[in-house]
C-alpha positions as CSV (number, residue, x, y, z in Angstrom):
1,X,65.5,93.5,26.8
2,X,67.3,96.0,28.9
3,X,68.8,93.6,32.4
4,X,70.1,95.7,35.2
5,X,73.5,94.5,36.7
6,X,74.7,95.9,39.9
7,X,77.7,94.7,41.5
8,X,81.6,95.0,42.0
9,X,84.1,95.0,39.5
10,X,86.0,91.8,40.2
11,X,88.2,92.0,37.0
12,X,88.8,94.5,34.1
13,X,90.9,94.2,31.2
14,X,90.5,97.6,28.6
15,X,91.4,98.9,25.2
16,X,89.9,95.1,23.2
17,X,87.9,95.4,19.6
18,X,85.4,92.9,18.4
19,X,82.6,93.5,15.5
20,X,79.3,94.4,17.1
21,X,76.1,94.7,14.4
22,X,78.7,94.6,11.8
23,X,81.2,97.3,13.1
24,X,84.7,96.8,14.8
25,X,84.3,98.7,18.1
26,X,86.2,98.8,21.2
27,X,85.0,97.3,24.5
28,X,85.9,97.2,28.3
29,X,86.1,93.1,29.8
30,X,84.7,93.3,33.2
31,X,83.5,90.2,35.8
32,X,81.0,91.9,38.3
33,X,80.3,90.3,41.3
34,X,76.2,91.0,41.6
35,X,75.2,92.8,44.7
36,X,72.5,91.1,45.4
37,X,74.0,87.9,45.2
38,X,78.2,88.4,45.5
39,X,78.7,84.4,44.8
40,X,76.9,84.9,41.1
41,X,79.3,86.5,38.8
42,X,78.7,88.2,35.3
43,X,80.8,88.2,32.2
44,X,80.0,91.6,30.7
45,X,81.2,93.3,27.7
46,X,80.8,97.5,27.7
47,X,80.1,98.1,24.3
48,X,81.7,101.1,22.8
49,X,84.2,102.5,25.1
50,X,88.6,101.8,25.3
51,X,88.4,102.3,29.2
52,X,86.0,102.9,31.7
53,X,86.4,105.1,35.0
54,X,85.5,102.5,37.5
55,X,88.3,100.0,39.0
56,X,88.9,96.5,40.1
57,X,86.9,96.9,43.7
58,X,84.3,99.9,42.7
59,X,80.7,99.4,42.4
60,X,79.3,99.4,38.9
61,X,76.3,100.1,37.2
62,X,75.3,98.2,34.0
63,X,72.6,97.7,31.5
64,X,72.7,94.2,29.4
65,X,70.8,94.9,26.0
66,X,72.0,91.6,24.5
67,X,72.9,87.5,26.2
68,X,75.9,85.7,24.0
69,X,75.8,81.8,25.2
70,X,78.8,80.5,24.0
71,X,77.8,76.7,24.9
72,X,81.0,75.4,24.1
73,X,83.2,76.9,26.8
74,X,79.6,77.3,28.8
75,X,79.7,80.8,29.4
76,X,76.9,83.6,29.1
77,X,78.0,86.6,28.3
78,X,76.5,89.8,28.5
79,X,76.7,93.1,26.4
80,X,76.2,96.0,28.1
81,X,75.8,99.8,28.9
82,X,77.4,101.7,31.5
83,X,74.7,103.9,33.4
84,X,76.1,107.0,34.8
């Protein structure tokens, strides 16, 4: 289930850990604004890196391999790849 987001990097917060398939790994926070829609945003999660090179502003490229719902603050998450 690989989902393509596209889209500016609204916010970015760097250097966070979380357990992902049963390891502690670090992870980059980001809100993406979607290109082809700029009013739809997307909570993503890069999985496996402290920082990325992108900034608040740049265009980003992402891949979402996994969707979190957490139904209780009703927010979808994604974890994701960065594409190069």
């Amino acid at each position: 289930m690989d989902i393509p987001i596209n889209g500016t990097i609204l916010t970015k917060e760097t250097g966070l850990h979380a357990s992902f398939e049963g390891r502690d790994q670090p992870y980059v926070r980001c809100v993406v604004a979607r290109l082809d829609d700029p009013r739809r945003h997307a909570e993503t999660r890069i999985v496996g890196v402290e920082d990325i090179a992108q900034q608040v502003g740049d265009v980003i490229h992402l891949v979402a391999y996994r969707v979190v719902t957490d139904r209780n603050a009703g927010v979808v998450r994604f974890d994701c790849r960065l594409v190069s």
